[in-house]
MIDOSE-1310 file (N, C-alpha, C; in nm, 2 decimals, decimal comma, always signed):
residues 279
xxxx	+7,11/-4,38/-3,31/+7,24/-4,38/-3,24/+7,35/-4,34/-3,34; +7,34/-4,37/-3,44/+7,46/-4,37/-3,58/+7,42/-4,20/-3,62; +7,29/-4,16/-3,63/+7,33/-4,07/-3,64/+7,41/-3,94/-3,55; +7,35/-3,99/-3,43/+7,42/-3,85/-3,27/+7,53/-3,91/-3,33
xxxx	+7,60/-4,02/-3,35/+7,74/-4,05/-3,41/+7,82/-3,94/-3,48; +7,75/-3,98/-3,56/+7,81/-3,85/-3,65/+7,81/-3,72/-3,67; +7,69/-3,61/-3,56/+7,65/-3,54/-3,51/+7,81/-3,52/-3,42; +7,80/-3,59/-3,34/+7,95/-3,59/-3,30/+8,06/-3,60/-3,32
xxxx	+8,09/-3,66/-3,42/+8,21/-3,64/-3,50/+8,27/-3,57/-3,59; +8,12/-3,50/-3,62/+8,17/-3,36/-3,69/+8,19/-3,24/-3,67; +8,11/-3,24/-3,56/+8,11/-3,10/-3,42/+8,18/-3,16/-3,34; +8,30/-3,22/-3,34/+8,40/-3,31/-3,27/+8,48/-3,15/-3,18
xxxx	+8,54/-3,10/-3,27/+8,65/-2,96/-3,22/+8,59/-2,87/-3,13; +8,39/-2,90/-3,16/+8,34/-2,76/-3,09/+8,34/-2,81/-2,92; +8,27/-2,91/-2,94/+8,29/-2,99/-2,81/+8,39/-3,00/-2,73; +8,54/-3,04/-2,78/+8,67/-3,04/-2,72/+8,67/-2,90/-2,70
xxxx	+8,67/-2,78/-2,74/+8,68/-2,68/-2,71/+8,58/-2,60/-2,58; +8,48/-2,65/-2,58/+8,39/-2,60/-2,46/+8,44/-2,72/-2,32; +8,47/-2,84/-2,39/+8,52/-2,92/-2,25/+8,63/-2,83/-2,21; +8,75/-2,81/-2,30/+8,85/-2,82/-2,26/+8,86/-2,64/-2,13
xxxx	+8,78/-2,53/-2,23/+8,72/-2,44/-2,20/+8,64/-2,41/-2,06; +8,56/-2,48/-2,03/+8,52/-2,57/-1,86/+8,60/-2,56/-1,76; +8,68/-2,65/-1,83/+8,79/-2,69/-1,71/+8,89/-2,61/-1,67; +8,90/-2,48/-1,81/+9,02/-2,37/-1,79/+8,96/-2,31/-1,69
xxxx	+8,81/-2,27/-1,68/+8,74/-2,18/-1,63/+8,75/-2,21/-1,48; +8,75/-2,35/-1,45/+8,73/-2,40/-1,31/+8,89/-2,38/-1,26; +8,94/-2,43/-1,30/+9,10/-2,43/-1,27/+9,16/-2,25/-1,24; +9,12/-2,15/-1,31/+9,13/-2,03/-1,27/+9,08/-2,01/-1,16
xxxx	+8,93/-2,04/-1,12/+8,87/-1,98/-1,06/+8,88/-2,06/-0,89; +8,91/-2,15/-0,92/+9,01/-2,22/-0,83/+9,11/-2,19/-0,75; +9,19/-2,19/-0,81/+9,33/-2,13/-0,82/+9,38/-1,97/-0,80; +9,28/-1,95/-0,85/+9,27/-1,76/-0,80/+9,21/-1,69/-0,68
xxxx	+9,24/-1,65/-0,58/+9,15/-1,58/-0,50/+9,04/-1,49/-0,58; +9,12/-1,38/-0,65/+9,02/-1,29/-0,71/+8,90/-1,32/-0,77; +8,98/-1,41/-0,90/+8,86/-1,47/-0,97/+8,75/-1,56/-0,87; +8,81/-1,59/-0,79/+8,69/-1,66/-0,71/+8,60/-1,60/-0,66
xxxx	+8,63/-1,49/-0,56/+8,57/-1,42/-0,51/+8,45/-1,35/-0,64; +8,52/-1,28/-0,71/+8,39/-1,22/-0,85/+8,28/-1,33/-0,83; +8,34/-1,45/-0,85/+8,26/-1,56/-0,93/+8,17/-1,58/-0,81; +8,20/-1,60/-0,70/+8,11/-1,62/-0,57/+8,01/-1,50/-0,60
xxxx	+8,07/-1,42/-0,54/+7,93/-1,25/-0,58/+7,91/-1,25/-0,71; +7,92/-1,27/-0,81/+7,82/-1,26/-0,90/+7,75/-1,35/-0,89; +7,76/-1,51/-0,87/+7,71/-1,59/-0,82/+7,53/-1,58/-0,78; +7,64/-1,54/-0,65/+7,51/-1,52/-0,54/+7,39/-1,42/-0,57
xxxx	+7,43/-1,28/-0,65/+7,36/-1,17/-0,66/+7,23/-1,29/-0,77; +7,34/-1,34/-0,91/+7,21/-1,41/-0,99/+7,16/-1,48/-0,88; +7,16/-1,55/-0,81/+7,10/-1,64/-0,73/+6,98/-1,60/-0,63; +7,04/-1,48/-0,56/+6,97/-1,38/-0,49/+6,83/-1,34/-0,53
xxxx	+6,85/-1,25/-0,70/+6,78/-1,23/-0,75/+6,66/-1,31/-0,80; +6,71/-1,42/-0,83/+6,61/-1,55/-0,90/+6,49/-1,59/-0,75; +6,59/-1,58/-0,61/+6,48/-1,62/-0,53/+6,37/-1,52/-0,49; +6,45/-1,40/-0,54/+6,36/-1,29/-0,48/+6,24/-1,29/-0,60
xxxx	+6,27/-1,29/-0,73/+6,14/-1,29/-0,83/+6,06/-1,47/-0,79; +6,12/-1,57/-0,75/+6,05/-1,69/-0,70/+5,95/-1,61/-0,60; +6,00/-1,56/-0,46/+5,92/-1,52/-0,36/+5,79/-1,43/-0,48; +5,80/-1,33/-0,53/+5,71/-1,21/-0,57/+5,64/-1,33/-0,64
xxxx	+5,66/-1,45/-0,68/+5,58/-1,53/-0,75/+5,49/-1,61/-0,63; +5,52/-1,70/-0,59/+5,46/-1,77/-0,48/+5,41/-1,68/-0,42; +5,40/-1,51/-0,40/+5,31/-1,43/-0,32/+5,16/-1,41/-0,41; +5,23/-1,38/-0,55/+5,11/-1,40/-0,64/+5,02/-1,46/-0,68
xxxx	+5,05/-1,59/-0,66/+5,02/-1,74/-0,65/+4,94/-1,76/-0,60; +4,95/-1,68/-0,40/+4,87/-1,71/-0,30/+4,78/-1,59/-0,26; +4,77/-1,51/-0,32/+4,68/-1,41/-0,30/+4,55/-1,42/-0,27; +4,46/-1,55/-0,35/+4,35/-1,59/-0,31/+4,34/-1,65/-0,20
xxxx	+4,45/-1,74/-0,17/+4,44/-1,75/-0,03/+4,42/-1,67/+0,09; +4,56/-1,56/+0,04/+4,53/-1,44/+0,19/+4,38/-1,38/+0,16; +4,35/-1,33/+0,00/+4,20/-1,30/+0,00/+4,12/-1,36/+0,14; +4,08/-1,52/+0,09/+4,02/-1,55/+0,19/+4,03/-1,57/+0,30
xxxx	+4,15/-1,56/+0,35/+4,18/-1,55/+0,50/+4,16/-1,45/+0,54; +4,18/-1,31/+0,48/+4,15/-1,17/+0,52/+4,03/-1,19/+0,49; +3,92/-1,22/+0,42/+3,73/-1,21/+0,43/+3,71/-1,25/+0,56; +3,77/-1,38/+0,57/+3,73/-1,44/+0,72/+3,74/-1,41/+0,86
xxxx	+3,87/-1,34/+0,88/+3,91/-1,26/+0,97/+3,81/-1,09/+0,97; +3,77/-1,09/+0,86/+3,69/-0,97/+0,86/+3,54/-0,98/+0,86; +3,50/-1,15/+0,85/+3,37/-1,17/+0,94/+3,36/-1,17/+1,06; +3,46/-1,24/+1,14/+3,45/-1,25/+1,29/+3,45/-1,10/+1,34
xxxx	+3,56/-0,99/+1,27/+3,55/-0,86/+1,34/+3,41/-0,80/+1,30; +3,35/-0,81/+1,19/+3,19/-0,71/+1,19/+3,10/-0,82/+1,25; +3,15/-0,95/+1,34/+3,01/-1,01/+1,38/+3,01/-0,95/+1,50; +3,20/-0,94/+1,54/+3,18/-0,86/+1,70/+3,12/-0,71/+1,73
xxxx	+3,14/-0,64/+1,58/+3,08/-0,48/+1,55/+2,91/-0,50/+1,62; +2,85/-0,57/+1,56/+2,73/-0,60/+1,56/+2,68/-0,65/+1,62; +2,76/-0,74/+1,75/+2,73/-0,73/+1,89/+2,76/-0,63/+2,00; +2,79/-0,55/+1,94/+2,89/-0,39/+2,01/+2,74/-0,31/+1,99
xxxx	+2,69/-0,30/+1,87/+2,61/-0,19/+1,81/+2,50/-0,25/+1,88; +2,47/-0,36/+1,91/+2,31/-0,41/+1,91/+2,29/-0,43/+2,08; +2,43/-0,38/+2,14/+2,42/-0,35/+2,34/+2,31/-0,24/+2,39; +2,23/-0,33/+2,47/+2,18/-0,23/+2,50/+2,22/-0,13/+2,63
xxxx	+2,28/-0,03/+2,60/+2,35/+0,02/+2,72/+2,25/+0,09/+2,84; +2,17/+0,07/+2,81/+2,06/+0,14/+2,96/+2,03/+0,00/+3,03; +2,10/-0,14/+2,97/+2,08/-0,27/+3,07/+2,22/-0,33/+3,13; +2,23/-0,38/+3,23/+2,30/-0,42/+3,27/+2,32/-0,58/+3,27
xxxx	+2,37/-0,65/+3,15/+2,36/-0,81/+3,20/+2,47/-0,88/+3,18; +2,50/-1,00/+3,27/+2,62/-1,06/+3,27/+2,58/-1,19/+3,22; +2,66/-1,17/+3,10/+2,62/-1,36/+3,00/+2,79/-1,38/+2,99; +2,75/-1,55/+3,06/+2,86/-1,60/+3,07/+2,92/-1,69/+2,94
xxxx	+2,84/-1,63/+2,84/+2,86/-1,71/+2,69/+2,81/-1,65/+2,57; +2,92/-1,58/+2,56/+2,85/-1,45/+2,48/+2,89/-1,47/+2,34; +2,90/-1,58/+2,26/+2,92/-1,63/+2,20/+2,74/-1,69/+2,14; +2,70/-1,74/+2,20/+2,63/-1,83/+2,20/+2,47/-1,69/+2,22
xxxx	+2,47/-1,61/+2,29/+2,41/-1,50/+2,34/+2,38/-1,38/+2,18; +2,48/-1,37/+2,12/+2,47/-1,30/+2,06/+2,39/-1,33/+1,91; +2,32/-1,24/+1,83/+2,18/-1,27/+1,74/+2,26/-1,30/+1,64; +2,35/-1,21/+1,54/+2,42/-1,25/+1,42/+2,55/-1,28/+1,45
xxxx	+2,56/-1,35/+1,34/+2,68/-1,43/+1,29/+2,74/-1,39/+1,14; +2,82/-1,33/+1,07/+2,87/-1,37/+0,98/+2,96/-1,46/+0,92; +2,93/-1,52/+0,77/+3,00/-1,57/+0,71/+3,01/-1,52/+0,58; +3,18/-1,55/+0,56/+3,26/-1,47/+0,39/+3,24/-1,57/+0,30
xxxx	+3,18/-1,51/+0,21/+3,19/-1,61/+0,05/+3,22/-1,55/-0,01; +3,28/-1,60/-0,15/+3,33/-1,53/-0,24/+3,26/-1,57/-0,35; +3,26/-1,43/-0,43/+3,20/-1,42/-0,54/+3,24/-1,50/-0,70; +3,13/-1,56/-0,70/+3,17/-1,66/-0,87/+3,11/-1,61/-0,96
xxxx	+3,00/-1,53/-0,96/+2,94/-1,49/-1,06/+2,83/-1,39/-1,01; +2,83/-1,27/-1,11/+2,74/-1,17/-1,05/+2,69/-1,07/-1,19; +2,58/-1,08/-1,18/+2,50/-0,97/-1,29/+2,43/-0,81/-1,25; +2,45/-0,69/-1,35/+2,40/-0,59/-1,25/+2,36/-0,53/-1,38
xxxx	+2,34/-0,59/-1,51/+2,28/-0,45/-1,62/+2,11/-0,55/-1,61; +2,09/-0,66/-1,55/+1,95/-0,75/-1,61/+1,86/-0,65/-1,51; +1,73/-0,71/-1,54/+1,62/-0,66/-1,47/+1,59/-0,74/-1,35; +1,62/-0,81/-1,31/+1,62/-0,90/-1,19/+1,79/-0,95/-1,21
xxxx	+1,89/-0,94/-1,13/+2,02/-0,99/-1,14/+2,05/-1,05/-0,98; +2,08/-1,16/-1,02/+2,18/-1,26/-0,90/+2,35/-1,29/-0,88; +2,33/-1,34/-0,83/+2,48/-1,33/-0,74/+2,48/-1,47/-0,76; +2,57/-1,58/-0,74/+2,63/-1,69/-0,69/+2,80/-1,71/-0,61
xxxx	+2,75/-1,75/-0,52/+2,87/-1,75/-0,40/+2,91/-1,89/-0,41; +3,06/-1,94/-0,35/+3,09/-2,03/-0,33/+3,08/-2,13/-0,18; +2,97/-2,07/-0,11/+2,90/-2,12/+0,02/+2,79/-2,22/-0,01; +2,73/-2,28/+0,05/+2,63/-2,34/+0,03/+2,56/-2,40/+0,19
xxxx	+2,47/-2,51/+0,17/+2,41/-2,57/+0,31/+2,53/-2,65/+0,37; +2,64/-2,70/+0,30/+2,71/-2,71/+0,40/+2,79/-2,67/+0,47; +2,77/-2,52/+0,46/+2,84/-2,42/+0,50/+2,75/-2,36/+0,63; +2,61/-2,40/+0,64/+2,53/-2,33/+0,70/+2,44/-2,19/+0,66
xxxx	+2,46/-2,19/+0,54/+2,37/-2,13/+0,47/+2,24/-2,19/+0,44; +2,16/-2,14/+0,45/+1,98/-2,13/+0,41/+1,93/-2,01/+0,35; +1,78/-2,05/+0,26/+1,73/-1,93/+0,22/+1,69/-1,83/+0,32; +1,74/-1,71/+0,23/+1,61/-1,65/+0,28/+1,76/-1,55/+0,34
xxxx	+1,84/-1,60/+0,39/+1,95/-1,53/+0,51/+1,98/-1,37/+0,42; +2,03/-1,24/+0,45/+2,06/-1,12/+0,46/+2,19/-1,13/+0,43; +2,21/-1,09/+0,29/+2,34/-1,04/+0,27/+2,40/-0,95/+0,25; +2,55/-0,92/+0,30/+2,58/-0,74/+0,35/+2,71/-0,76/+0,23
xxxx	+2,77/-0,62/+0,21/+2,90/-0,62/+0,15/+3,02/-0,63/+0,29; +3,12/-0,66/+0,24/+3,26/-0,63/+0,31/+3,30/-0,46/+0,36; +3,24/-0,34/+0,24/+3,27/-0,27/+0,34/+3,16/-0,19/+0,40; +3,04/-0,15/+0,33/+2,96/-0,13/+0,39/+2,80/-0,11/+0,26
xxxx	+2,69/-0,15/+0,32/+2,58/-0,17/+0,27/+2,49/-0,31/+0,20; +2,43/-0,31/+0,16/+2,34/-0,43/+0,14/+2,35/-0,51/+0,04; +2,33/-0,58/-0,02/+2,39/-0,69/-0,12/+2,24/-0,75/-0,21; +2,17/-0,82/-0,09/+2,04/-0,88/-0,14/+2,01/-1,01/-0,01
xxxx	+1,92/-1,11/-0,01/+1,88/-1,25/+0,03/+1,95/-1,36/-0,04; +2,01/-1,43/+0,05/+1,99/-1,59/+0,02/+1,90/-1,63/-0,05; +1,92/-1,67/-0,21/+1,76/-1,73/-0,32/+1,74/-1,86/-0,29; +1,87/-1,95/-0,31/+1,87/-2,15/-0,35/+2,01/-2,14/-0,28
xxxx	+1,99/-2,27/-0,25/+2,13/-2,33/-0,16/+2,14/-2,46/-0,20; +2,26/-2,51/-0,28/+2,29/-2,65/-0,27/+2,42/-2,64/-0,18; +2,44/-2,78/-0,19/+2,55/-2,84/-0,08/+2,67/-2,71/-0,08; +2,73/-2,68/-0,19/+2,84/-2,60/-0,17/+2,86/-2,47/-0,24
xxxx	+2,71/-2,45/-0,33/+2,70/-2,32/-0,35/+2,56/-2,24/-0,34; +2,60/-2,10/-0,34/+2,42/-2,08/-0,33/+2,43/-1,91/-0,43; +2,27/-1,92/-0,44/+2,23/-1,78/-0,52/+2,16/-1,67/-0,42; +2,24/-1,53/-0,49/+2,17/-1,43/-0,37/+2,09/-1,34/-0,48
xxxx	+1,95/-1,34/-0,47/+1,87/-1,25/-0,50/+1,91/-1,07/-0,46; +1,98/-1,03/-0,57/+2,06/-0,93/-0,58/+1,98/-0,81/-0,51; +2,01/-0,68/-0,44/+1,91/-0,57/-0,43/+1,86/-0,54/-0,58; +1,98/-0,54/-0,65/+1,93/-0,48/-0,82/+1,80/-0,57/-0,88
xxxx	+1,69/-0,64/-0,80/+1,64/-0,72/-0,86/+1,48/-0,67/-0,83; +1,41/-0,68/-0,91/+1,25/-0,62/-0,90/+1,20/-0,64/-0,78; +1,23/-0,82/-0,75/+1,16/-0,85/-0,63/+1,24/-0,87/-0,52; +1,31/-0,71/-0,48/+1,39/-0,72/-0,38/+1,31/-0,60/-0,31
xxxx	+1,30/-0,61/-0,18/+1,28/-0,49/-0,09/+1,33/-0,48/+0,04; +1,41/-0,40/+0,06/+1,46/-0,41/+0,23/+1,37/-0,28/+0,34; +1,35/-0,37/+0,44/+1,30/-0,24/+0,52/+1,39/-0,14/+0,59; +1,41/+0,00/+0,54/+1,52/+0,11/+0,61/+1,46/+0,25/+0,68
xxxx	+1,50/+0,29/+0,75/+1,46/+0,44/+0,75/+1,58/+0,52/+0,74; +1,52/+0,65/+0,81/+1,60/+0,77/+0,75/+1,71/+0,77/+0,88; +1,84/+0,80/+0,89/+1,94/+0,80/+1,01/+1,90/+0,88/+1,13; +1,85/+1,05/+1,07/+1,87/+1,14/+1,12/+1,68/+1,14/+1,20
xxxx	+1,59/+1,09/+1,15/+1,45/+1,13/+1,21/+1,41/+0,96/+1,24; +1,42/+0,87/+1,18/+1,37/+0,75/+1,18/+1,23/+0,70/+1,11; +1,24/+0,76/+0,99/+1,13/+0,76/+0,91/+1,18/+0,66/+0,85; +1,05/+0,55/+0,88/+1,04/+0,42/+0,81/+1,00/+0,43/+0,65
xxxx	+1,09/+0,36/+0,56/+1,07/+0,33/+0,44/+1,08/+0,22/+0,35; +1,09/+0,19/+0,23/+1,10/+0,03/+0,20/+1,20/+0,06/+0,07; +1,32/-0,01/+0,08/+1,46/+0,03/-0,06/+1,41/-0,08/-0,16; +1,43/-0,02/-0,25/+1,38/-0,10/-0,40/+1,45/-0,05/-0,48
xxxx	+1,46/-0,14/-0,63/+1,56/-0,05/-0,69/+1,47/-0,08/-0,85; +1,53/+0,00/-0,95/+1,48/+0,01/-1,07/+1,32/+0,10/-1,14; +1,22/+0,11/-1,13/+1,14/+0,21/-1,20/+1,18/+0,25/-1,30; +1,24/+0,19/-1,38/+1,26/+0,25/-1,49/+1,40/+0,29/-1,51
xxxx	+1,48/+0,32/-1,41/+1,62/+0,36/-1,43/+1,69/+0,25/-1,37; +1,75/+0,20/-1,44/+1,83/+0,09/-1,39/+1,97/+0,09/-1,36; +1,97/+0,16/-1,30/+2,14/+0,22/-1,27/+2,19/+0,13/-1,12; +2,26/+0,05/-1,10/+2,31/-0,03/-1,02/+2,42/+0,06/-0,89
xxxx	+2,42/+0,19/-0,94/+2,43/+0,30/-0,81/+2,38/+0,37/-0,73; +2,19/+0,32/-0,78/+2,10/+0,36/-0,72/+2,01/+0,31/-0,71; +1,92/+0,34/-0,59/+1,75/+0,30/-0,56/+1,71/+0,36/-0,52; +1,60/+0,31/-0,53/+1,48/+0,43/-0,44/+1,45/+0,36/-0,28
xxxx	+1,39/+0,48/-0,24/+1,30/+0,48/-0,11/+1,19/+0,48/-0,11; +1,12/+0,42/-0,09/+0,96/+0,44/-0,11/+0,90/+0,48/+0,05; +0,74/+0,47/+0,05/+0,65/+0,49/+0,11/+0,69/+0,58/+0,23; +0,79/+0,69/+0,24/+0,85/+0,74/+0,32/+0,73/+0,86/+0,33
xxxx	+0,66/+0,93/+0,45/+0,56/+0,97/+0,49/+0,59/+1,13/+0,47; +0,45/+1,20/+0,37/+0,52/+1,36/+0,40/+0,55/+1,44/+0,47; +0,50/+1,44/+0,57/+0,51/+1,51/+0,70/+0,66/+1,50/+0,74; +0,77/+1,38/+0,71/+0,88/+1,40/+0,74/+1,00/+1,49/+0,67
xxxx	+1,06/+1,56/+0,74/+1,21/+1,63/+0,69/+1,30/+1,55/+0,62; +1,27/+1,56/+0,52/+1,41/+1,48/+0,44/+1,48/+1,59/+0,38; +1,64/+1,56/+0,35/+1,72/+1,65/+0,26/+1,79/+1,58/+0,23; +1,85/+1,65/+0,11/+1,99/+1,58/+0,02/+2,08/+1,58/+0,10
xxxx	+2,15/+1,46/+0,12/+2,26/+1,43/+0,21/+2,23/+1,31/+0,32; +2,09/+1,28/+0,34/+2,04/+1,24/+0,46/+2,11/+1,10/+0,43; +2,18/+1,02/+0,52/+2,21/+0,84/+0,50/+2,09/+0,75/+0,56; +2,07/+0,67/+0,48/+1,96/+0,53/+0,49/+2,03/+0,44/+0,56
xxxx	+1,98/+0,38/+0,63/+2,04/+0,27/+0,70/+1,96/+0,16/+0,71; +1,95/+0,07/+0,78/+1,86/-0,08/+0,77/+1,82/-0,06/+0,88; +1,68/-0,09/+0,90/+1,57/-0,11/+1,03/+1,59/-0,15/+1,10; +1,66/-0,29/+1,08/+1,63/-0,38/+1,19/+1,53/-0,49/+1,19
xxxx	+1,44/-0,42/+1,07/+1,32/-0,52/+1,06/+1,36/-0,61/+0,92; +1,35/-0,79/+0,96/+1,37/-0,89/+0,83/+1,45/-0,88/+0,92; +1,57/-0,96/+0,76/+1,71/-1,02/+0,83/+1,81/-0,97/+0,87; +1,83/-0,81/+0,83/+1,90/-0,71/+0,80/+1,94/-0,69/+0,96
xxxx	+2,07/-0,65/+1,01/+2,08/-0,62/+1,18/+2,05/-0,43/+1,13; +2,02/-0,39/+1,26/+1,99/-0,26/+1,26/+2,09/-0,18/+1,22; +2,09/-0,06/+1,16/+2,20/+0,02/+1,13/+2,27/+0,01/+1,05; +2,30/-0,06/+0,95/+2,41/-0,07/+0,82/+2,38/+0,07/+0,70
xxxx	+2,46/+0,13/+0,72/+2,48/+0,21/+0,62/+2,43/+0,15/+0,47; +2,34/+0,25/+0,43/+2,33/+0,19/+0,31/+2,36/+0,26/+0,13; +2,33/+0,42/+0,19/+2,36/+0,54/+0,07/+2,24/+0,65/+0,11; +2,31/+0,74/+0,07/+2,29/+0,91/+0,06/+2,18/+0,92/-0,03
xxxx	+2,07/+1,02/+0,03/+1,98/+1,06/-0,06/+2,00/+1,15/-0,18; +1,98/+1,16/-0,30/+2,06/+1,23/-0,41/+1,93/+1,31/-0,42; +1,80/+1,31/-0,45/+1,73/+1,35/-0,47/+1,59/+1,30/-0,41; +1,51/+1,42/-0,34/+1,40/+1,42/-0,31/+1,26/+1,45/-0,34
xxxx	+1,23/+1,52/-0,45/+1,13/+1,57/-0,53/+1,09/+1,47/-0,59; +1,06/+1,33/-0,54/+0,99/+1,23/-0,67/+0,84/+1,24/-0,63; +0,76/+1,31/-0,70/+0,62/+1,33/-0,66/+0,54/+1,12/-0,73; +0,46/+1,14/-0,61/+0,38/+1,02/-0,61/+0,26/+1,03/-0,63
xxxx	+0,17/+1,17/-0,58/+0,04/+1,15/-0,56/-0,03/+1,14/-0,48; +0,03/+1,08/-0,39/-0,04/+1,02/-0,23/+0,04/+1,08/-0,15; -0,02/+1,03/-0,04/+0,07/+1,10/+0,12/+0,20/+1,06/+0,19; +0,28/+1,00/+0,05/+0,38/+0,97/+0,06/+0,53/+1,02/-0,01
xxxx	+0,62/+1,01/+0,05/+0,76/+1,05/-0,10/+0,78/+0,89/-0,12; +0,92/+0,95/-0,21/+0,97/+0,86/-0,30/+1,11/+0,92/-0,30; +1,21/+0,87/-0,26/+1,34/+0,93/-0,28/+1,43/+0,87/-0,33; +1,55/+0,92/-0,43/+1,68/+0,85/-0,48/+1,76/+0,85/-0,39
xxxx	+1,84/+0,74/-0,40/+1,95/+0,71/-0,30/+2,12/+0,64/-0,39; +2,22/+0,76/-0,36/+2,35/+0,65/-0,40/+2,38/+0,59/-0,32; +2,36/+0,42/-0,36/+2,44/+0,33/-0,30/+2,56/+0,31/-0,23; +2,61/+0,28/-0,13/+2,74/+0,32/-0,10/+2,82/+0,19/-0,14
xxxx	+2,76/+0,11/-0,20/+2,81/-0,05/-0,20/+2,80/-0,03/-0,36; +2,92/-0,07/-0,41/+2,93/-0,04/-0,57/+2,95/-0,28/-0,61; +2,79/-0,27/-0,67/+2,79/-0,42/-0,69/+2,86/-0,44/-0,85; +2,96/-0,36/-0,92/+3,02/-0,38/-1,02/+3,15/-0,44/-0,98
xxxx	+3,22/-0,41/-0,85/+3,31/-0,53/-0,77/+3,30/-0,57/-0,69; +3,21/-0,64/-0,65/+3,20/-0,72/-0,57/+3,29/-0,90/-0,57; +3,39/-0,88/-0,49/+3,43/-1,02/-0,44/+3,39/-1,13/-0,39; +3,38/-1,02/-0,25/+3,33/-1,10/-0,14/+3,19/-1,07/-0,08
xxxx	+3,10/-1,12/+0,02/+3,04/-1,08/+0,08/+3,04/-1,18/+0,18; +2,95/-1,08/+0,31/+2,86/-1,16/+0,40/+2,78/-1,22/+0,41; +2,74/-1,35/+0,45/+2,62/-1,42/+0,48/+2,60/-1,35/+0,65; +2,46/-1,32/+0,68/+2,40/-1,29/+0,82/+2,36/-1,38/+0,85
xxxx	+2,36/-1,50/+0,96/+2,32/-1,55/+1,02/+2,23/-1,52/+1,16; +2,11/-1,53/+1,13/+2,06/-1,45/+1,24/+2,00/-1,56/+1,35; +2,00/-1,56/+1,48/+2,00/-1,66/+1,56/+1,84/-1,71/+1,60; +1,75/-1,56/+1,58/+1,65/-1,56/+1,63/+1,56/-1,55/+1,52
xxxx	+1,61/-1,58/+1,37/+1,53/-1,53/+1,25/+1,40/-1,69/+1,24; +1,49/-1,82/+1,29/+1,35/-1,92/+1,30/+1,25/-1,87/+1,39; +1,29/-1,83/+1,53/+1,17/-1,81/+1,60/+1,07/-1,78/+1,58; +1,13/-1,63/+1,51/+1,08/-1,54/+1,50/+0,95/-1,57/+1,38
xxxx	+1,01/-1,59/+1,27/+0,92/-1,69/+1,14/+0,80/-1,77/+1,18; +0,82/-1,83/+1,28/+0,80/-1,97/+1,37/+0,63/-1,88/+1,43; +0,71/-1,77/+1,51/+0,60/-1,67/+1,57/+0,52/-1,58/+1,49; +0,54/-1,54/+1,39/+0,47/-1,44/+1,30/+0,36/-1,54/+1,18
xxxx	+0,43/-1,69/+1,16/+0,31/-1,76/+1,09/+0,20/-1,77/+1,16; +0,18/-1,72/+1,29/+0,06/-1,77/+1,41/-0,03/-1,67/+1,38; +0,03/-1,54/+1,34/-0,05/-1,45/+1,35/-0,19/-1,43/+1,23; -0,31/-1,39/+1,22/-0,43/-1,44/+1,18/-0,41/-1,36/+1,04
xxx	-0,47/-1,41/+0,92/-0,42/-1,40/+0,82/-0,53/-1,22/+0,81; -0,57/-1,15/+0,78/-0,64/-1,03/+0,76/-0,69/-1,02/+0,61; -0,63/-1,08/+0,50/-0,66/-1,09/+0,36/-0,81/-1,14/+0,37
C-alpha cells in the first residue's frame, strides 16, 4: 500500500492531468452539438465494427456444428434418394408407412481418424452401438462412392474396415452391360485412387470410361457410383479380366460418412446361414 503511495505521489501531475483532461473531453462533447454528433458516429462505426468481427467469430466457432447439421440433413435426403432409386416402377403399391417400408436408412458420422498409405487402413467414426450402429453395416461417402464395412463398435465409437484394405471386397458390376465383378484394392499398387475389378468375364465389352457401380448384393444398396475404368488390359490367364478403376471418392478427405442401415440385412443373414455348407 505505501508503495502505490508513492507511485502516486510522484506521477501526482500525470494523473491530474488525464482527470482533469476527461472531464474537458466530456464537457465539450456535451455541450457541443458537433462534437457530439462525431463522437456518436465514430462511436458507433468502432462499435459496429467490433460486432461484426464478434459475429465472423462465433460463425467460426460454430462451423462444426453447421458441419453436422448439414451431414444430417444430408442423410435423411440420400435415405429418401435410395427409396426413389430402389421403386419398383412396373408395381403398383400403397404403403401407408413408408417410413417403416423402406430397406435403408442412413446415418452421418464424422470422421476422427483415418489411414490411406498402410496395407490394410481403417477409419474411426464418432458413432458407435449407441448410435445404432453394428458390425458388418456398409459405408458410403457424402458425395458419392464407397468407403468400406463397419469392423468393432463400442458404445460411442466404431472402426470402418477401409475399401483401401486387403480384406475388403465389394460386389459391383459394369453400369452399361451388368457384368458382375468383385472391387478390391491394392496388388501391389497402393494408390488410394484406385482399385481393381476382378473376376469380370471375357466375353464382356468393357472400355475406358465405363462407371462401376454397386450390385446390390451385401450391404451396399444397388447403384452407387463408384469410379471410371482407367484401364483394361490387365491380363490374368484365365477366362477372366481384371480392370483398374479411378475412385470417385477421394479417401485423403474424408470428414464425414454414411452408415447404411439395412432393414432386411438380419433376415437375410438369418436365411443364407440355412443354406448347406458345399466345402
Amino acid at each position: 500500500m505505501r508503495n502505490l503511495w508513492i507511485f502516486v505521489s510522484r506521477y501526482n501531475a500525470f494523473f491530474f492531468f488525464f482527470i482533469f483532461f476527461a472531464i474537458g473531453v466530456v464537457l465539450t462533447i456535451k455541450n457541443n452539438s458537433y462534437q457530439r454528433s462525431v463522437t456518436l458516429s465514430s462511436t458507433n462505426e468502432i462499435v459496429g465494427d467490433a460486432y461484426g468481427r464478434l459475429n465472423v467469430l462465433k460463425r467460426y466457432l460454430n462451423l462444426g456444428q453447421v458441419n453436422d447439421s448439414l451431414a444430417m440433413e444430408n442423410a435423411k435426403l440420400k435415405t429418401q434418394l435410395l427409396v426413389l432409386q430402389n421403386v419398383d416402377s412396373s408395381k403398383v403399391i400403397k404403403v401407408s408407412d413408408s417410413v417403416n417400408q423402406q430397406q435403408y436408412t442412413l446415418f452421418a458420422a464424422k470422421v476422427i481418424k483415418n489411414s490411406i498409405s498402410l496395407r490394410n487402413n481403417y477409419i474411426t467414426i464418432n458413432k458407435g452401438s449407441a448410435d445404432g450402429i453394428v458390425k458388418d453395416m456398409a459405408v458410403i461417402s457424402p458425395q458419392t462412392g464407397v468407403v468400406g464395412f463397419v469392423q468393432d463398435v463400442s458404445e460411442h465409437l466404431a472402426t470402418i474396415r477401409s475399401l483401401l484394405n486387403k480384406n475388403t471386397a465389394i460386389s459391383v458390376y459394369i453400369k452399361k452391360n451388368n457384368a458382375f465383378g468383385s472391387l478390391v484394392w491394392g496388388d501391389g499398387n497402393f494408390d488410394f485412387k484406385k482399385a481393381l475389378v476382378k473376376e469380370i468375364p471375357n466375353h464382356f465389352n468393357v472400355k475406358v470410361g465405363d462407371t462401376v457401380i454397386t450390385s446390390g448384393v451385401g450391404s451396399f444398396p444397388k447403384g452407387i457410383e463408384i469410379g471410371r475404368i482407367v484401364k483394361t488390359g490387365i491380363s490374368t490367364g484365365d477366362s477372366f479380366m481384371t480392370l483398374e478403376v479411378s475412385l470417385f471418392n477421394d479417401f485423403s478427405t474424408l470428414q464425414y460418412v454414411y452408415i447404411v442401415k439395412d432393414r432386411l440385412a438380419t433376415e437375410q443373414k438369418a436365411l443364407e446361414e440355412q443354406l448347406p455348407n458345399e466345402q
